[in-house]
Structure formats: C-alpha cells, structure tokens
C-alpha positions as CSV (number, residue, x, y, z in Angstrom):
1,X,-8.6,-41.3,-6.4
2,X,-5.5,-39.2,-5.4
3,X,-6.1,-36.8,-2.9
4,X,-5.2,-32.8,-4.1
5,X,-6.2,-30.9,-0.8
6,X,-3.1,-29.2,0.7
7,X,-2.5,-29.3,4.1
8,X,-3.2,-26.6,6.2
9,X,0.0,-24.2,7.6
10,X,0.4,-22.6,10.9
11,X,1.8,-19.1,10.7
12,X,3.0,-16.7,13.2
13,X,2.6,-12.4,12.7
14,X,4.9,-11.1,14.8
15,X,4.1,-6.8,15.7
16,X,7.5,-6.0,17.6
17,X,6.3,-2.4,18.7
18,X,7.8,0.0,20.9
19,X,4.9,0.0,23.4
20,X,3.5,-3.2,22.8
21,X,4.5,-7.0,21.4
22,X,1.6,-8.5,19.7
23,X,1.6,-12.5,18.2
24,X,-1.0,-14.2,16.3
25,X,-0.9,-17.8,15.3
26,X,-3.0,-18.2,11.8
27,X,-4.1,-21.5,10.6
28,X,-3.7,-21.0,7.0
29,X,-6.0,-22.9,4.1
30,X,-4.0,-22.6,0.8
31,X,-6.8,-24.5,-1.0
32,X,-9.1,-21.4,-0.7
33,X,-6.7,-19.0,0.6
34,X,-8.4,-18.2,3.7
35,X,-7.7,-17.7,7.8
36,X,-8.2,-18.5,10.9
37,X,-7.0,-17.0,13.7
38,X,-6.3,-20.1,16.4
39,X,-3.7,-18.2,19.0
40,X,-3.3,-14.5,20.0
41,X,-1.2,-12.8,23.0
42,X,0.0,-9.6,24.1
43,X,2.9,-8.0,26.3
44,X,4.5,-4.9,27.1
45,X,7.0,-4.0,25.2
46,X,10.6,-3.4,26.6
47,X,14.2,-3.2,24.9
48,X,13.0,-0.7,22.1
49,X,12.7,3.2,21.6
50,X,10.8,4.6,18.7
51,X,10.8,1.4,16.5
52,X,14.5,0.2,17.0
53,X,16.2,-2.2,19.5
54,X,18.2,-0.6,22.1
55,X,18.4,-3.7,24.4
56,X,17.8,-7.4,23.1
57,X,17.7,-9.1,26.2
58,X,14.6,-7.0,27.3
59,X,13.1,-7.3,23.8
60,X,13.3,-11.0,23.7
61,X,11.7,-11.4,27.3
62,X,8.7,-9.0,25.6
63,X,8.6,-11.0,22.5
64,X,8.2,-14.2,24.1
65,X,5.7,-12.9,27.2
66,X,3.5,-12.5,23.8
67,X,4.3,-15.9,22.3
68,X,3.5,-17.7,25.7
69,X,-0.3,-15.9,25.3
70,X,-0.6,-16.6,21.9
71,X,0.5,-20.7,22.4
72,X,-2.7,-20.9,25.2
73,X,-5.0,-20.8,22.8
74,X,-3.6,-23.7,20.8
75,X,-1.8,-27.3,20.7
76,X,0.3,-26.3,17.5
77,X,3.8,-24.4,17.8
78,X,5.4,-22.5,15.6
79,X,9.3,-22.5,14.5
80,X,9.2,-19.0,13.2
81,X,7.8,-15.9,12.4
82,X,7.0,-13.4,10.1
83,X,8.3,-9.9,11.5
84,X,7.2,-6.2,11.1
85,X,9.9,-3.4,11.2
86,X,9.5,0.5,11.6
87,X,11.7,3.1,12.8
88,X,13.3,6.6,10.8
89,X,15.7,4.6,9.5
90,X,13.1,3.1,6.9
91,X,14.3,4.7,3.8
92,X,12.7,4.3,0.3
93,X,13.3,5.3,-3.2
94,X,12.4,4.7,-6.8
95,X,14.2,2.6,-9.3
96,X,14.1,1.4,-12.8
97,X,15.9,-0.9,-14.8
98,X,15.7,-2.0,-18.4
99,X,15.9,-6.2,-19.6
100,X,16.5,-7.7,-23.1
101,X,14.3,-10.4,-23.6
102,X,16.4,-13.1,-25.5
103,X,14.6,-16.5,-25.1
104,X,12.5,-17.3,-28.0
105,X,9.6,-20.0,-28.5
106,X,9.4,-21.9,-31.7
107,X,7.9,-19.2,-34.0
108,X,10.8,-17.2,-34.3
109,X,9.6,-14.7,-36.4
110,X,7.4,-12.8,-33.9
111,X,9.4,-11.6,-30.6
112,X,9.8,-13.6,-27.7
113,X,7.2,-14.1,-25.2
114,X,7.5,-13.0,-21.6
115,X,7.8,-15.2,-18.6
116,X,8.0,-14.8,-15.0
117,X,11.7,-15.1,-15.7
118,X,12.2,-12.4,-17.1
119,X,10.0,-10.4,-14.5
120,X,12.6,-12.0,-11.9
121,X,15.5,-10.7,-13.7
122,X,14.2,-7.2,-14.0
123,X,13.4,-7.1,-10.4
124,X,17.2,-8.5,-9.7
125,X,18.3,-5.4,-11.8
126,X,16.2,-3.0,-10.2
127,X,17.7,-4.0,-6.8
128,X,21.0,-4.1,-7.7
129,X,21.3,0.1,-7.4
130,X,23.8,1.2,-4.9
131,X,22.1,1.5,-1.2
132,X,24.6,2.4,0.9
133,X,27.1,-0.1,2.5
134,X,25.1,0.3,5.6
135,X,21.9,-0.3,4.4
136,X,20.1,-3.4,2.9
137,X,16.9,-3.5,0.7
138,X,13.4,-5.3,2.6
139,X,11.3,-4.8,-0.5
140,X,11.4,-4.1,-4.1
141,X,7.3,-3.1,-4.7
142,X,7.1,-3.4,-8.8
143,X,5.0,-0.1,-10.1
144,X,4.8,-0.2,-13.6
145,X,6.1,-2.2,-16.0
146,X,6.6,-0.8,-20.1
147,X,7.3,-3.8,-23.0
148,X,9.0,-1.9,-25.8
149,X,6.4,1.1,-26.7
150,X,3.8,0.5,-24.6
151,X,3.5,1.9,-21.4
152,X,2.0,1.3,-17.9
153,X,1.4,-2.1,-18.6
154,X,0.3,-3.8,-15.1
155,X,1.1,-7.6,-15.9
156,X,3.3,-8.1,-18.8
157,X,3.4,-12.1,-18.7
158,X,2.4,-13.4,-21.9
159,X,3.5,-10.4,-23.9
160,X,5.8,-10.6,-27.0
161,X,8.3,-8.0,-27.0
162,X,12.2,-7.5,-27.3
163,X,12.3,-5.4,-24.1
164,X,11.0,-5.2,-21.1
165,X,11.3,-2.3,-18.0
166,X,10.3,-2.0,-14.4
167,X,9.6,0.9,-12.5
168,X,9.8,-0.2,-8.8
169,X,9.7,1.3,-5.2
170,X,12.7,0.1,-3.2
171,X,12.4,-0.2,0.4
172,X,15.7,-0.5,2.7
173,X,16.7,-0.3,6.2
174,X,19.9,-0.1,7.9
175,X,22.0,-3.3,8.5
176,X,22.4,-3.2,12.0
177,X,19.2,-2.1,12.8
178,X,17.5,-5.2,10.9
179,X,20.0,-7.5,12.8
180,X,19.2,-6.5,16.5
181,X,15.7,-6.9,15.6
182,X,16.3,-10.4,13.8
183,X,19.0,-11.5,16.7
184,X,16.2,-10.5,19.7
185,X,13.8,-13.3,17.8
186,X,16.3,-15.4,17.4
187,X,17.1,-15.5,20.8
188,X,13.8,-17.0,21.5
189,X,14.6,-20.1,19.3
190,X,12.6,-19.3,16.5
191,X,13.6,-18.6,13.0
192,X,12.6,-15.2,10.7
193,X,11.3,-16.5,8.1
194,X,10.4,-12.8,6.8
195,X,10.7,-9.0,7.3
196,X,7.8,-6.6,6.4
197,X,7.8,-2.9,6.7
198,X,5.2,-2.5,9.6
199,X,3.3,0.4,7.2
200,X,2.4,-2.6,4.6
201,X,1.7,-4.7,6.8
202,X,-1.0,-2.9,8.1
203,X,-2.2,-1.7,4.4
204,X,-2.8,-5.7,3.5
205,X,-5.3,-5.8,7.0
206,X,-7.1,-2.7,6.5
207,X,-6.9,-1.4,2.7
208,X,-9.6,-2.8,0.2
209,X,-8.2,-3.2,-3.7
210,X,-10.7,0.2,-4.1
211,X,-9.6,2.3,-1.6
212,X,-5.8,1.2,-3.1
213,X,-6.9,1.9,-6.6
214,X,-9.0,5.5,-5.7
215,X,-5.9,6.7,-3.8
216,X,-5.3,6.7,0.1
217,X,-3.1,7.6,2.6
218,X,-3.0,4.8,5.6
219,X,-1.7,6.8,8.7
220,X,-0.7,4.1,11.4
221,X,-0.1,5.9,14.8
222,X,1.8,3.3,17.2
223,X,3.2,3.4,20.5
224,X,6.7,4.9,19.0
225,X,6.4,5.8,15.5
226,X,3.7,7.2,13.2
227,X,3.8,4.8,9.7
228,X,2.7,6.1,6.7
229,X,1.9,4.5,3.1
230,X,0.7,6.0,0.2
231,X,-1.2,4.0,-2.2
232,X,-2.7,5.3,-6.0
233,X,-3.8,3.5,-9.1
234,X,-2.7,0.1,-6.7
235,X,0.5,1.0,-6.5
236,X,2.6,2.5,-3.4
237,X,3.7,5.8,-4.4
238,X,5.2,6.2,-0.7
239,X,6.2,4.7,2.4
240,X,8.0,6.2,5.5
241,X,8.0,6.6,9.0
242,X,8.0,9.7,11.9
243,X,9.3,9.1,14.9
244,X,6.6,11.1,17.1
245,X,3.5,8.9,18.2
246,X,1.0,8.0,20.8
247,X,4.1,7.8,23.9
248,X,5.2,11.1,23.2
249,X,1.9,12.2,23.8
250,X,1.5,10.1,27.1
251,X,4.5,11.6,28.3
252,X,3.7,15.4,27.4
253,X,0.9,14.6,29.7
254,X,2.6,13.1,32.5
255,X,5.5,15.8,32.5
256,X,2.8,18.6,32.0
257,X,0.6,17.5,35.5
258,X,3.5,15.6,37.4
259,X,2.3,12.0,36.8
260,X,3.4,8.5,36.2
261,X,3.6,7.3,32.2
262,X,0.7,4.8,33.6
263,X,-1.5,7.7,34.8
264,X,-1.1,9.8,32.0
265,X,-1.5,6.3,29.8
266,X,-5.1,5.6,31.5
267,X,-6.2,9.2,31.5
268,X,-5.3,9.8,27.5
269,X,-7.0,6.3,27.1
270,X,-9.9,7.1,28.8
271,X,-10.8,11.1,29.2
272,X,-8.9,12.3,26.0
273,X,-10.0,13.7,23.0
274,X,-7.6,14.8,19.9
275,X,-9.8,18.0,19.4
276,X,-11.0,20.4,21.5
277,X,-13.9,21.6,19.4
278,X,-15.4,18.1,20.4
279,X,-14.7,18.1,24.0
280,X,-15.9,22.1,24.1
281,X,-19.2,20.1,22.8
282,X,-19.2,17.4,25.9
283,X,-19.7,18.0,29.5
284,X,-16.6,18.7,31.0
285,X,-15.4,15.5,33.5
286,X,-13.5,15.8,36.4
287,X,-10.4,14.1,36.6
288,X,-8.6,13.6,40.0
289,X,-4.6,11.8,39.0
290,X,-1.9,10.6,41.6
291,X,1.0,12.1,41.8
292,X,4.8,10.8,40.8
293,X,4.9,10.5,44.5
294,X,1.4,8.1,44.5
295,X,0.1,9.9,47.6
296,X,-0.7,13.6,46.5
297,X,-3.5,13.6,43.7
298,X,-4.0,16.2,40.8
299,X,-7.0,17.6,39.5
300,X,-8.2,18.6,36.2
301,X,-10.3,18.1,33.8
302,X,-11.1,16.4,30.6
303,X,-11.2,19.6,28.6
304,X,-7.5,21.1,30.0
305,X,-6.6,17.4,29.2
306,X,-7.6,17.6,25.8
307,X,-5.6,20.5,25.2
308,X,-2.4,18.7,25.7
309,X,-3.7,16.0,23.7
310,X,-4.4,18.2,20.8
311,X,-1.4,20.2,20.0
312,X,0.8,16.7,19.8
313,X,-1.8,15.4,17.5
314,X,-1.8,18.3,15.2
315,X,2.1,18.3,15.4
316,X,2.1,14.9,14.5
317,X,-0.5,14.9,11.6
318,X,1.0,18.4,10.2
319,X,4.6,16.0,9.9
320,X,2.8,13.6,8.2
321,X,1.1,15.6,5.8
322,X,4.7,17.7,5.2
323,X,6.0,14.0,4.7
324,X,3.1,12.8,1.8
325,X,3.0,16.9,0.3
326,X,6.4,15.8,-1.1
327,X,5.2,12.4,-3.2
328,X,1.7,13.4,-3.9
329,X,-1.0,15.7,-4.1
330,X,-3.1,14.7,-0.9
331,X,-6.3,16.2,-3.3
332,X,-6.0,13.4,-5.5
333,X,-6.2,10.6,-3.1
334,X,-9.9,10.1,-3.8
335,X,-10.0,7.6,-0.7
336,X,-9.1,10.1,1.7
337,X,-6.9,9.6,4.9
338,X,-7.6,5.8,6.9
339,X,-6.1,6.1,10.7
340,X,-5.2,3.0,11.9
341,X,-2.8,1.3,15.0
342,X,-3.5,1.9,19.0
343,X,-3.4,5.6,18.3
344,X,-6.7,5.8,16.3
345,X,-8.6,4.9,19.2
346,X,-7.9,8.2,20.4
347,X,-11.2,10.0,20.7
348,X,-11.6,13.0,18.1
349,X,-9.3,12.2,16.2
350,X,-11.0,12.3,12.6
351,X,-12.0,16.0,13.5
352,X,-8.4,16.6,14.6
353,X,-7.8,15.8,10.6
354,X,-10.1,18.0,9.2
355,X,-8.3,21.1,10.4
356,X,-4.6,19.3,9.1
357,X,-5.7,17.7,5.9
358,X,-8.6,19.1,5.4
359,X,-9.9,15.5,3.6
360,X,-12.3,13.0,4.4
361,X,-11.0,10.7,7.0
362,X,-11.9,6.9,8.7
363,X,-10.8,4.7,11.2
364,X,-9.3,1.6,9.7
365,X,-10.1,-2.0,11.6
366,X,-8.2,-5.1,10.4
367,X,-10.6,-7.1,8.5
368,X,-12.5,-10.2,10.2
369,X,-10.7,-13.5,9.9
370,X,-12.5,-16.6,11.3
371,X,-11.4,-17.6,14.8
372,X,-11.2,-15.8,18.4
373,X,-14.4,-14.4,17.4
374,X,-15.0,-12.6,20.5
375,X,-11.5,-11.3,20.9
376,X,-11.9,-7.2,19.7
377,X,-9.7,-6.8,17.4
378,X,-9.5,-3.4,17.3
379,X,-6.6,-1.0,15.3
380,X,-4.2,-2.3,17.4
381,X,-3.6,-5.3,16.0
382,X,-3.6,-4.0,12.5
383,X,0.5,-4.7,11.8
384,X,0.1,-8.3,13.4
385,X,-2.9,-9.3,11.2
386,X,-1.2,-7.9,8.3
387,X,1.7,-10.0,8.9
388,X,-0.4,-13.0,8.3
389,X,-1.3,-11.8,5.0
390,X,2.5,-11.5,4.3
391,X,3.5,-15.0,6.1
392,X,1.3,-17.4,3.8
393,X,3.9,-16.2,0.7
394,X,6.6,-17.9,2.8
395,X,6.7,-21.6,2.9
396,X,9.5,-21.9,5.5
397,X,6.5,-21.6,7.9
398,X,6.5,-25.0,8.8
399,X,4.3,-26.8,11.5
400,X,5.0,-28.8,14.4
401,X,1.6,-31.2,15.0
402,X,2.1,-32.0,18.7
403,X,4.0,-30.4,21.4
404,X,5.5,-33.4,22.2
405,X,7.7,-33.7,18.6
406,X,11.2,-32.6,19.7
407,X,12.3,-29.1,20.9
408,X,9.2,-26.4,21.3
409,X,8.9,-22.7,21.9
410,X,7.5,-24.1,25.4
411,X,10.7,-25.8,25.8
412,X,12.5,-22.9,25.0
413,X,10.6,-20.3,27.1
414,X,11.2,-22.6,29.9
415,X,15.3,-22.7,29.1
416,X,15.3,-18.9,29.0
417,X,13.4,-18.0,31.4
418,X,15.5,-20.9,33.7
419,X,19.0,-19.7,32.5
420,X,17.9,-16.1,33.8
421,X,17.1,-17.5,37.5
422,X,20.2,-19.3,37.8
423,X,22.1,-15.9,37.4
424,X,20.8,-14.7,40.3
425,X,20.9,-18.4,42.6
C-alpha cells in the first residue's frame, strides 16, 4: 500500500518591528492543515525607525538575537523566512482589469469554461497598472470578480462565460525600502521566501471568517507604527499604516518627567491607563521614577501618568479613524473595532475608543496553535503568528532534519557574530 501522508514542513514567521524582533518556528501538517508551534524567541529591536531600516548591521544582529531564542526550543533549522513589512510608505489602491476567455472544451456551442488560468491571467493584468518606478507591488488581494452580466461573483471557477473581470486591492511598497529589509535577512544567511504586509498578517491570527464577513476594522498598535486593515463582505476594503504608536508615547512620557525611554517604558507598562475616566475610578498609585541622571528620583502618580498616556492615544486613534472615514462608513462595520499588537495591552484602552469611534471594541489575541502551551501569547505576537498562516502557501520553506546536515543558522550566527570580534582584536 503506497503511503499518501505528506511530510511535515518547518516554517519560520519572522515580525521585524521597530521595538521588538519576534521569530516563531511552526511545524506545519499539510495533511490537515494544522500547527504547531515548536520554537519562539524574542529581541530588542535595533537598526529601524517607524517600520523602515535605517541601519542593517544593527537590524540583522536584532533579527538573529531572536532566531538564536527561537532555535532553543528545537533540533530543526530553518533556511528562510517568511517576513512582515510596515512603514508610511505602504501604499494601496484599487484596480480592475477585463480578460477574454478563449479556450474552449469539446462542446463548443456553449461558452468556454473558466479555469484557474484564466483567474491567473486576470490577476497578471490587474498588476500590470503603472506603480511608480520607485515602487513595487507585495499583494494583489482579488475583491470581486463579474463573468459577462453577472456581478459580484466570489469564485468564478467552473463558470461558462466569454468574459471574465477582477476587481482587486493592490498593495505596494517602495523599492528600496523592501530591499534593506530583505538584504538585513539576508545577511543572516537565510533566504525570504515571502513578504506580507504586517496589517494582514495579523488579520489571518486574530480575525474569524465572521467578524471578516460582518465588517471590522483590526487596529494593530506596534512599537513604531499603528497598522490598520479594513475588512467587509470578506474582502479588504483598506489597508495602511500611521507612523505614531506605542514609542511615541513612551517617549512623551520620558521627555514630559525627565526619564530614561526604559523608565517611562516600565511605568506606561505597568501604571498606565489610555483613559482617565478609568483611572479617576481607581485609587490613585504613587509612582516614584529615576531621573536621566539615575540618582535623583521623580514622583507622580498613576493618574498625572495617565493623562499623558491619554492624549497620544486619542491622537493616535482620531488618525486612524480620519484614515478608515475615507474607505468606509465605520457604522457599517458590524464587527466593531479589534485592537491588537503590544499596544493593546495598554490598560483602558477600549474606553479610550468609545470617545474616538464611538463603536463597540475588543482586544484581539492570536488564536491558540498547539505547542509552547505555557508560553502567553499575548497581542504581541499577533504579526509573527500571522506569518505562519502566510508561510504554509510557500513551499520554498524547506527543512533541514539535523543540525548536523551542512551549513546552519547556528553556523552562521557563530560566523557573524565571530567576524564582528575580529574587528575589534
């Protein structure tokens, strides 16, 4: 009897952040498309600012800091990645394009009959629209597609029809920005094996097919940027990004009291709350900070702290809103606003929407996956998780049984981080 089971892939999410890098090694079962998580590490994040490479020798030290954790946890390696990208550059538009369908099947008297052909082709038309010279498209996210009279169909294979037409969402980046981003993995001996806007990403971890279908905005507040995506009727209606998130707010705080980025990090953490309507509600704490010069300390408390807290939140969510006002009626998202990413861990923050959207809100987890099961996998790791989802549609993820077959990522942390001593010896 021949045996049909597929063999299991090792994948690799990898959330290039501007506060944080975050890798996770997925074992993936394509005989019942399911997960499990079997590696998972975490660094600072150095070498970006607000999404984009400004310095790829520091980003590649971050990125593999966070591949060194994630390899503990397991004996397989990994020769490349799946990436997430973010930053204002993140442009995206809609497109359609119009395709004769000319093949026909033995009966030709009726018209011809649709294959995934011809839904290649008129996605290959749709992208061809003039982008820019500087830019490149990173996704073209089919909407609706029409076969001859009938409209809105939502899988056309199968149909008989003489024409066929896509309506699509294209997503593009600038050039030079994807390359930096690419080269800094690259430089770690690993291959991209695929680029996903950082907002989708999370979407696939957190969004159910409902929530997509009712209508929802998923609101993804990072270290650097704040990534939105718009979803209706299962479709993305919008996706961008805003370059104000959670380490503007840190350092409001710390240039407000006089206090270093990691004070003002562990006190937003910790005492803050995105509304002060809630903390009016809660005994006031006492807060006592060191100064930028480590011996004076600072007092206040967790209400003043709140108040510094709260006006970069509503300036941040009013931004957003302004952003999805001009795609969308944020009424008709029947799903209501999901928070998601390290910033939705900030205290208060759902009541901090009320006032700016004036919708229901939730804080969106990343759904379980088997493995690590005591790890908390909280918002955070929304964008890494989602990768996962993204990396099993690639099958240049290959995998590397024993660290002992030829050249590993162990082998080449060693090299790199060896090639940076003897510069200095």
């Amino acid at each position: 009897m021949v045996n049909t089971m597929s063999e299991n892939r090792i994948i690799c999410g990898l959330d290039i952040g501007t506060t944080k890098i975050c890798a996770i090694i997925g074992e993936y079962n394509p005989d019942n498309n399911s997960y499990k998580i079997i590696g998972i590490g975490k660094s600072p994040s150095h070498g970006l600012r607000k999404g984009i490479v400004i310095d790829i020798e520091k980003t590649t030290k971050s990125i593999l800091e966070a591949l060194r954790k994630a390899q503990k946890h397991t004996e397989h390696t990994i020769t490349g990645v799946t990436i997430g990208i973010t930053g204002n550059h993140i442009r995206s538009l809609n497109s359609n394009s119009t395709i004769t369908i000319s093949h026909k099947g033995d009966d030709v008297i009726h018209d011809a009959e649709i294959d995934e052909s011809d839904i290649e082709r008129a996605l290959d038309a749709v992208k061809s629209i003039h982008v820019g010279v500087d830019r490149e498209v990173i996704h073209t996210l089919p909407q609706k597609y029409f076969v001859d009279n009938q409209k809105e169909i939502d899988n056309p294979v199968g149909m008989s029809g003489n024409k066929l037409t896509i309506n699509a969402l294209i997503i593009t980046a600038t050039i030079n920005n994807v390359k930096n981003l690419v080269r800094s993995v690259q430089a770690t001996g690993l291959n991209v094996n695929g680029i996903v806007l950082e907002s989708l990403s999370s979407a696939e971890a957190v969004l159910t097919k409902d929530q997509k279908e009712l209508g929802v905005a998923l609101i993804d507040i990072g270290g650097g940027t704040t990534d939105i995506t718009v979803y209706q009727d299962g479709d993305v209606k919008y996706a961008g990004v805003i370059e104000y998130a959670g380490s503007i707010i840190t350092r409001d705080i710390a240039s407000l009291i006089q206090t270093s980025f990691i004070e003002a990090e562990r006190i937003k953490t910790k005492y803050a709350c995105a509304s002060t309507s809630l903390s009016n509600k809660n005994e006031k704490v006492d807060i006592t900070v060191k100064s930028l010069n480590g011996k004076d300390e600072i007092k206040l408390n967790s209400h003043q702290l709140s108040l510094y807290v709260e006006a970069r939140i509503e300036e941040i969510l009013t931004l957003s809103k302004t952003e999805i006002e001009k795609y969308i009626d944020i009424k008709k998202l029947s799903g209501g606003v999901i928070f998601t990413g390290g910033g939705a861990l900030l205290k208060g923050l759902n009541e901090a929407n009320k006032k700016i959207f004036g919708v229901q809100s939730q804080i969106g987890y990343p759904n379980r996956l088997l493995g690590l099961e005591n790890k908390d996998l909280n918002p955070e790791y929304s964008t890494a998780i989602g990768l996962l989802h993204w990396a099993k549609k690639d099958k240049r993820n290959q995998v590397i049984r024993s660290l002992k077959a030829g050249i590993t990522i162990w082998d080449k942390i060693i090299d790199f981080f060896t090639n940076i001593i003897q510069q200095f010896f």
